[in-house]
N, C-alpha and C positions, 0 to 999 in steps of 0.2 A: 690547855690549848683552846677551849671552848670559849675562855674569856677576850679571844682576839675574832671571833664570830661575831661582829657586831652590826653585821647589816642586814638586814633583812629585807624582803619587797620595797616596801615602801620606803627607806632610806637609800636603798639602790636605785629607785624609779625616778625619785628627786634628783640626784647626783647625776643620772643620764640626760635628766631633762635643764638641768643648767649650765653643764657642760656644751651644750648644742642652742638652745635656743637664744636670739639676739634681737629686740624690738630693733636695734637700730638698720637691721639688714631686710625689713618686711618693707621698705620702701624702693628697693629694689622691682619686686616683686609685682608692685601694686603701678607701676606704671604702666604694666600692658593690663590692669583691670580686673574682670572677673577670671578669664582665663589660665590666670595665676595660678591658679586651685588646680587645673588641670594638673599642672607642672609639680607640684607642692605632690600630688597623686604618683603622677606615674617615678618621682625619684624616689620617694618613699617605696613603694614595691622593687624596683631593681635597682636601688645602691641604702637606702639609709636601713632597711630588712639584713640585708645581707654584710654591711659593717658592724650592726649591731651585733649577728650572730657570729659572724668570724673575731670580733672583739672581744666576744667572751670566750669563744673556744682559745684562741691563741693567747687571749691575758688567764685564764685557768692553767694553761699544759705552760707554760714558761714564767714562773714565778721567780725561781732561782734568784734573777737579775734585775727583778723589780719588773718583767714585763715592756713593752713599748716598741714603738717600730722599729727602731736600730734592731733591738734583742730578736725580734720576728722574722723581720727579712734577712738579717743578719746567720739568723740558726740556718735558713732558709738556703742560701744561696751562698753563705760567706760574708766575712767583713767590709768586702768591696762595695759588692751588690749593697750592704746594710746602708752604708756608710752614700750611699748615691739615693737612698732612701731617707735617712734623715735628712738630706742635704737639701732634697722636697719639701719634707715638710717643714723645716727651717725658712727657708726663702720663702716658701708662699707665703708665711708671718710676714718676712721684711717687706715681701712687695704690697702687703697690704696695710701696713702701717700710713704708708700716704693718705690713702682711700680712704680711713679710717679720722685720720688726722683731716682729709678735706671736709668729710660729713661734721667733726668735730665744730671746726670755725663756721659752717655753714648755719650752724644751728645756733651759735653765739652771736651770727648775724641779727639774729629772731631777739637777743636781751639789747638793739636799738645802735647795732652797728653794722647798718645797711651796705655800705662801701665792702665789707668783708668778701660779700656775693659776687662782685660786678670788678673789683679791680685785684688781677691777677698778682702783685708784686705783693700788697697788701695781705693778699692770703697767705700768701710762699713765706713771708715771714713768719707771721702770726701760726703756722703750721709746724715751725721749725723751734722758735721759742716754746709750746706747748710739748714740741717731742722731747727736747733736751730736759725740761725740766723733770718729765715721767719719767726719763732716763735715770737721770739724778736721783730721784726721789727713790728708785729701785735698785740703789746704792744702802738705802737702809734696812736695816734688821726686819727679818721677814714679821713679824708681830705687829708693829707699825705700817706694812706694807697692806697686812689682813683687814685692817680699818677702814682703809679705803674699799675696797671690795664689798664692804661689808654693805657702808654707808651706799654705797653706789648703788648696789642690786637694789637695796629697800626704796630709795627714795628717787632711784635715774631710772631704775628700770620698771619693777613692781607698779610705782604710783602711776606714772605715765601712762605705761599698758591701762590699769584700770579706767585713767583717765578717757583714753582713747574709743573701750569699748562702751563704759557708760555715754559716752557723746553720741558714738555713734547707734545705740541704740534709741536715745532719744529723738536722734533726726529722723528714725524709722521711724516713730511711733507718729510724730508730728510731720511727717511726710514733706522734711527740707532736707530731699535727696532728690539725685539726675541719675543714677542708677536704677534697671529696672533686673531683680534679679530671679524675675520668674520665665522670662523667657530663657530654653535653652540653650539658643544660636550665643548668646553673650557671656556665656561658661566657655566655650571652645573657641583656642586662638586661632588666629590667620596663618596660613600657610607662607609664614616668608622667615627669612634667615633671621629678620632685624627681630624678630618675638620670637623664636628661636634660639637664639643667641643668648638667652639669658637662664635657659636650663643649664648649662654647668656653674653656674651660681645656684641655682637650687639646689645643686650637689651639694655646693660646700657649702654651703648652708644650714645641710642635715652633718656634717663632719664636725669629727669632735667626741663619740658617744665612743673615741679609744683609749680617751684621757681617762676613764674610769675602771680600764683594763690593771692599773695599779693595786686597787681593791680588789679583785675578784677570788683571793685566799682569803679574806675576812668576809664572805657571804657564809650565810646560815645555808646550809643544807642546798649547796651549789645547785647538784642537778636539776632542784623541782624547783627552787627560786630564782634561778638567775633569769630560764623562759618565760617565768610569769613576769617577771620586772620590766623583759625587755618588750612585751605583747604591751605593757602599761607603758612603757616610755614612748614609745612607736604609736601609739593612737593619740597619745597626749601632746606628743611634740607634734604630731600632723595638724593634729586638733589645734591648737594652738595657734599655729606659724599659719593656717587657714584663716580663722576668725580675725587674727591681729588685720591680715592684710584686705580681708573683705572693710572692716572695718574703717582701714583707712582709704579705701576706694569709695565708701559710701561717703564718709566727711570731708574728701578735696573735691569737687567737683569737677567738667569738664577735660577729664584725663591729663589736667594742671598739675599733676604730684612731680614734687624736687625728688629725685634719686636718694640726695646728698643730706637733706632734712626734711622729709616726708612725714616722721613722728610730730613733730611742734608746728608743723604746719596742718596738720588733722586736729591738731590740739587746740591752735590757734583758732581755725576757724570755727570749732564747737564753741569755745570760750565766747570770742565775737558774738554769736549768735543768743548766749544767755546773759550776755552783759558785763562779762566778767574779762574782758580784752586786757586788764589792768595786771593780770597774772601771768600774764603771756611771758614778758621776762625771767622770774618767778619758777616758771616749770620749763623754761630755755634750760636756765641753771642747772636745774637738776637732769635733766636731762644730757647735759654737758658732762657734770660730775659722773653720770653713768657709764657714759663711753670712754671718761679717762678712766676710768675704772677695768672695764674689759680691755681696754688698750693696753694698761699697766699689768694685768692678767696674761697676755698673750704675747706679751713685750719680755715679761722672766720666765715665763713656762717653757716657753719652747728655748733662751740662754740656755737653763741649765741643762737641757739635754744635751746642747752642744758642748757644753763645757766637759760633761761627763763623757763625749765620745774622746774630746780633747786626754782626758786622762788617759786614754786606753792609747795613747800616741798615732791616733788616725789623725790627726789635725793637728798645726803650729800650735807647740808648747804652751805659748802666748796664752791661746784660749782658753788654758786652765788655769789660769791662776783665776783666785777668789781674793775678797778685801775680808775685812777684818769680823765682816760681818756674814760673812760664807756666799756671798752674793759676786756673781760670774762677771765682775767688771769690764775683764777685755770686750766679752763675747756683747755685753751690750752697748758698750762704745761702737764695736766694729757693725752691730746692725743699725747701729744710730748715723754712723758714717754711711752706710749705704741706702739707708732711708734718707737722708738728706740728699745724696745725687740722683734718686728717685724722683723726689720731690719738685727737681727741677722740672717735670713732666708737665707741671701745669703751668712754665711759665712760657712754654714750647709748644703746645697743643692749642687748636684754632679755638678752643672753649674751655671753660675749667669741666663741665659736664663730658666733653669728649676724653682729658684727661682720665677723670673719673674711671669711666666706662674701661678704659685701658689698662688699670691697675688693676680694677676689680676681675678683669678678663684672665688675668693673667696670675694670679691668684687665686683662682678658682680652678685655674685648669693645673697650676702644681698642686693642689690638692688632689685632683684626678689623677694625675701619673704616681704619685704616693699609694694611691689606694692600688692602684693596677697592681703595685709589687706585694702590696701587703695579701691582696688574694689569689695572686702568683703562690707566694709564701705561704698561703695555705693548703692551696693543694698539694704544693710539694712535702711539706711536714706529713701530711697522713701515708706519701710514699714513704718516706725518710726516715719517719721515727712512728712508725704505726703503732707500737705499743706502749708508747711514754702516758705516762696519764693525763687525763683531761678531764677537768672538772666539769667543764660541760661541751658536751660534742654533738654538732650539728649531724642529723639522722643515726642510724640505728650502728654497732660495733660493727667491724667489718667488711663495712658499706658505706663507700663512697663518693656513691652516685648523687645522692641529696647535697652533699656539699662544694662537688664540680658545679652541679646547678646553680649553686648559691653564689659559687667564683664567678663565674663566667659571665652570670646577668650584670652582676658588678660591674664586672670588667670591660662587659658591652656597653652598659651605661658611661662606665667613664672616658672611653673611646668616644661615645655620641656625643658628651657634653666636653672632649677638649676640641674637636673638629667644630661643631658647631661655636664656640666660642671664639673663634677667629675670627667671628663677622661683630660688626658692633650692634650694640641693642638700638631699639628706636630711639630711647631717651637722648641719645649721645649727639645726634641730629650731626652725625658724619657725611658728609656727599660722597668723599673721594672711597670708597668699598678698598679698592683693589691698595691702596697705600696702606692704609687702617690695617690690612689681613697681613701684609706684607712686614711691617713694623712689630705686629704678635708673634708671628710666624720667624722671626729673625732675632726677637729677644727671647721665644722659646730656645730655639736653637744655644744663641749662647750661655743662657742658666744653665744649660744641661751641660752642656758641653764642659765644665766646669768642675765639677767632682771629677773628670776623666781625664779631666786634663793634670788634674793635681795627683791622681791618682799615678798618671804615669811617670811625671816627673819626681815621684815620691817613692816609687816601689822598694827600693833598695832598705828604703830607714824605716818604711811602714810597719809592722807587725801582723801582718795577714793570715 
């Protein structure tokens, strides 16, 4: 048995830390400036502390089934409740797929296809040729799918980052910065909705560090390792998602940063400044290749969950089937179909940046209702099943007051960050408030409504 113990700290601490961290989402961040930092702080203490710890107590005590949110909320509450839990975290993928896909073409503007940025029909294509083909391509045999991922981290993600903070350390040094970051007034945001508005994206930001909940039977020596790993993932990822985005605050100047391609525009400008403009293209590419990379990552991860609730007859038949290559066909068709009617959002929104901001809103805050249930789900298991084992357990046996604390801050955080995400960010340069709030507030409603609706029309053939 001891031979399937193959993790230890420091292979657990890496797997948390790339499961969650995204260069391409620190330009979000870096629009409202120093401030960022704040927000990077306060979701870290009340939601990414307390996913990490409930992530490992619920991926230790429910191995059985492989672990995951269906398996959690599902033991929790029932099939139904699971099953309106997956269905969360499913969609928040599909609705961010566009997002994802608009930051893509933005940044392939940058290898000398200017028109990409400025003319909406242009993009909506070019957005939708890039989706099907990832689509396609995660049609083949997972081993060839691994390549790309591979390729991508090292040379889209890795090199870039490096890039970004070697630049922007030498703009420091050689004092070709508009940032002053020793006053303290320029740490702490403005009191208004529009810089507010972008803490439920710092939520989901830190989300993700449950994808590693599948491992947590092959850690060495659970108890005393999983809390060192997760004190080292938590300072690292903070560490991290900080410096990246200080970083590209210091190299755009005048609060000029794109939401949508913030990294190659930091890159850009350091380049410019040493002479080297001519590579601009160059690290565009790779930086391209990165994000189809996480895109094709978060495009089959979260398929074959659905495919697998599919087996269990919570969902049309359909979505079980696999091709030939054990790869979830229907399930990524059917999000490909729903990400292209998505996509029409930016040919319908007064800006592609207000689009943007609209997707991004809205997929950040089904992350938030995801999480609510998963730490719902955890208090309720320690009533439930209080003696089932747990490989590791947040505070002391028999005492459950350390880990209501640890739900609940969660839970208030991710209440704070779906309400405040109804408003749009500054970036988005919205006038009209009350339609923008109106528009989230009416597509929240119908996602949800959605598993409830299927659920009723379904009761009779379901398996609950």
């Amino acid at each position: 048995m001891q031979q399937n113990k193959a993790l230890n700290v420091p292979k657990l601490t890496l797997m948390n830390i790339t499961a969650i961290i995204s260069l391409s989402s620190i330009a979000f961040m870096a629009t409202i400036g120093l401030p960022s930092i704040f927000f990077y702080a306060i979701a870290a203490i009340f939601f990414l502390v307390p996913t990490a710890l409930v992530s490992a107590e619920l991926g230790g005590m429910l191995t059985k089934d492989n672990g995951g949110v269906y398996t959690w909320v599902k033991r929790a509450f029932g099939a139904k409740i699971g099953l309106i839990a997956i269905w969360m975290g499913w969609f928040n993928n599909v609705i961010s797929f566009p997002a994802t896909l608009s930051a893509i073409v933005a940044t392939i503007a940058y290898m000398g296809f200017d028109s990409l940025q400025t003319n909406k029909l242009t993009l909506f294509v070019t957005m939708l040729a890039i989706f099907w083909l990832v689509t396609f391509f995660n049609f083949l045999p997972i081993k060839r799918i691994v390549i790309l991922n591979v390729v991508g981290a090292l040379f889209g993600m890795i090199l870039p980052g490096i890039l970004l903070l070697a630049g922007a350390i030498y703009m420091l040094v050689i004092g070709e910065h508009q940032v002053n970051l020793t006053h303290f007034e320029n740490w702490l945001p403005s009191m208004s909705f529009l810089t507010f508005a972008l803490f439920v994206k710092t939520l989901a930001s830190y989300s993700g560090i449950q994808a590693t909940c599948f491992h947590i039977r092959n850690v060495v020596n659970p108890k005393k390792n999983i809390p060192k790993a997760m004190i080292f993932s938590i300072v690292i990822i903070v560490l991290l998602s900080s410096i990246s985005t200080i970083a590209l605050v210091i190299t755009i100047p005048n609060n000029s940063i794109n939401p949508m391609n913030g990294l190659i525009q930091g890159i850009t400008n350091v380049l410019n400044l040493v002479g080297l403009d001519r590579f601009r293209g160059l690290i565009a590419f790779l930086i391209v290749v990165g994000m189809i990379s996480a895109l094709s990552t978060w495009m089959l991860g979260p398929a074959r969950a659905m495919q697998e609730v599919a087996q269990q007859n919570l969902l049309p038949p359909a979505f079980s089937k696999l091709n030939s290559n054990h790869m979830p066909v229907n399930v990524l068709l059917t999000q490909g179909v729903i990400s292209s009617l998505l996509s029409f959002v930016f040919l319908f929104m007064p800006t592609i940046q207000a689009a943007f901001a609209m997707l991004v809103a809205l997929t950040s805050q089904f992350t938030a209702f995801m999480w609510i249930l998963i730490f719902a789900a955890a208090i309720r298991l320690r009533y439930k099943e209080p003696n089932t084992q747990r490989m590791f357990r947040i505070g002391r046996q028999n005492n459950n007051l350390i880990l209501i604390v640890v739900c609940l801050s969660g839970i208030v955080a991710c209440c704070c960050g779906i309400f405040l995400g109804i408003f749009p960010p500054a970036f988005s340069r919205i006038e009209n408030l009350f339609a923008y709030a109106g528009v989230i507030v009416f597509a929240d409603i119908v996602i949800i409504l959605i598993p409830f609706i299927w659920i009723y029309f379904r009761k009779a053939q379901l398996q609950f």
